[in-house]
C-alpha positions in Angstrom: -3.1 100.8 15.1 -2.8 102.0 18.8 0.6 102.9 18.2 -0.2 104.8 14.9 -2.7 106.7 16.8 -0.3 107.6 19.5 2.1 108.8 17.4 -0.9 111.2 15.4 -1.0 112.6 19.1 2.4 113.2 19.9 2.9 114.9 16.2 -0.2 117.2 17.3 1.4 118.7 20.3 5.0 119.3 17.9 3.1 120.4 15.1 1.5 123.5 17.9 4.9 123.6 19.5 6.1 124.6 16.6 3.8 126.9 15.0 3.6 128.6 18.5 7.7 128.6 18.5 7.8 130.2 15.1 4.5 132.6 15.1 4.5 133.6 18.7 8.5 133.0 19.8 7.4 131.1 22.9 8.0 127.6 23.5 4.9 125.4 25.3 6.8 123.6 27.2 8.2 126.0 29.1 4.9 127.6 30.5 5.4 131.1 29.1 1.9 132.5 29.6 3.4 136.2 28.7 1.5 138.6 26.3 -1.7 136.8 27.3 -4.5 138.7 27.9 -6.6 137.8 31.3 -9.8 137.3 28.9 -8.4 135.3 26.3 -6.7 132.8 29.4 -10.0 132.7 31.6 -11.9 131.6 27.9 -9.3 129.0 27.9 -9.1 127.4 31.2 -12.9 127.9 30.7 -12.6 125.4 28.3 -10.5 123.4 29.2 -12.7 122.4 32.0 -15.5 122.0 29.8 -13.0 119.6 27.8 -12.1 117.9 31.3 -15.9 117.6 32.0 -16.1 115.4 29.1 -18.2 118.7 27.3 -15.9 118.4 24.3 -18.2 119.4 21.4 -19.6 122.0 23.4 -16.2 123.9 24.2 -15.1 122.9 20.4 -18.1 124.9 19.5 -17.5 128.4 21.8 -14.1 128.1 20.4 -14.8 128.4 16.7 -17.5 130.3 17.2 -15.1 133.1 18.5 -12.5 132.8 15.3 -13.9 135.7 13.9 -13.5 138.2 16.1 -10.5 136.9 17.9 -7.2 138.2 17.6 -3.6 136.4 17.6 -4.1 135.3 21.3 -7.0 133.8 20.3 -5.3 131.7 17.7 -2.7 130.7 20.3 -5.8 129.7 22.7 -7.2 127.6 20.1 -3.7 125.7 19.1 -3.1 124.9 22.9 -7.1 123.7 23.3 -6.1 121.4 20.4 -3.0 120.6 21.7 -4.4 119.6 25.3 -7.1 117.4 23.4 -4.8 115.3 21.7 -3.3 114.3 25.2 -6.8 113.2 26.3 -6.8 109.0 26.1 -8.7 108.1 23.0 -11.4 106.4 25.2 -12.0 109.5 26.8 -12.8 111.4 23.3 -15.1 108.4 22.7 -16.6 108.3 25.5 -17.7 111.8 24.9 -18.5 111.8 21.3 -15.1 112.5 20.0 -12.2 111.3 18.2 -8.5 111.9 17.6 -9.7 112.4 13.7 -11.3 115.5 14.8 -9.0 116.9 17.0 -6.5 116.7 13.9 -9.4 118.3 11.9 -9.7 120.6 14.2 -6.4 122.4 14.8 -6.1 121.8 10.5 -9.4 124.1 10.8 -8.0 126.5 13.1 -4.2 127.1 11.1 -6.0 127.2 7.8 -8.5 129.8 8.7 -5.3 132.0 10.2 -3.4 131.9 7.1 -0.9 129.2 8.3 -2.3 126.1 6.7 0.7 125.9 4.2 2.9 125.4 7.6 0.9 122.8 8.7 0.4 121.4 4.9 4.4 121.2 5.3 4.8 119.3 8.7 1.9 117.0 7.4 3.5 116.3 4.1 4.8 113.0 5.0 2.2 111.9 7.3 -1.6 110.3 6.0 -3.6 112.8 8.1 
């Protein structure tokens, strides 16, 4: 079952690696913070420490709270929060009321309300997620 979930994981950050690739042309593992605006980046490292902090739910929260009025940066903010979650030790989600279910959930959440849940629907075809 551990290796299941650890696999879950590691499809999480190729399933953003890819929609970023193909949506954004920039690759994630290669640090290209370009077109980026300053807000949009201090929200996200924002939350990330709030993530970090073991604040989870809370940062979850500012960050779909903001879908409405945020733009395509804001989309890429919230696939990298998701993707930076699913690197996080499952004990660690526990520990803070959170699961590896709902970070799936979440970035699901995120595509679908952008218009790009038939991508994800695609990559997840194969996979019981």
């Amino acid at each position: 079952m551990i290796e299941q979930k650890d696999y879950v994981m590691r499809i999480v950050h190729e399933w953003v690696r890819t929609l970023i690739k193909l949506i954004f042309n920039k690759d994630i593992d290669k640090n290209d913070d370009d077109g980026v605006s300053l807000e949009v980046m201090e929200l996200y490292r924002k939350l990330l420490a709030m993530a970090d902090s073991g604040e989870i739910n809370e940062a979850e929260n500012i960050l779909l709270d903001g879908l409405e009025t945020g733009g395509q940066a804001y989309f890429e903010m919230a696939l990298l929060f998701y993707e930076k979650l699913s690197g996080k030790p499952e004990e660690f989600l526990a520990e803070h009321g959170y699961s590896q279910e709902e970070v799936v959930d979440g970035l699901k959440y995120v595509v679908n309300y952008y218009g790009y849940g038939s991508l994800m629907d695609a990559f997840a075809e194969d996979l019981d997620l």
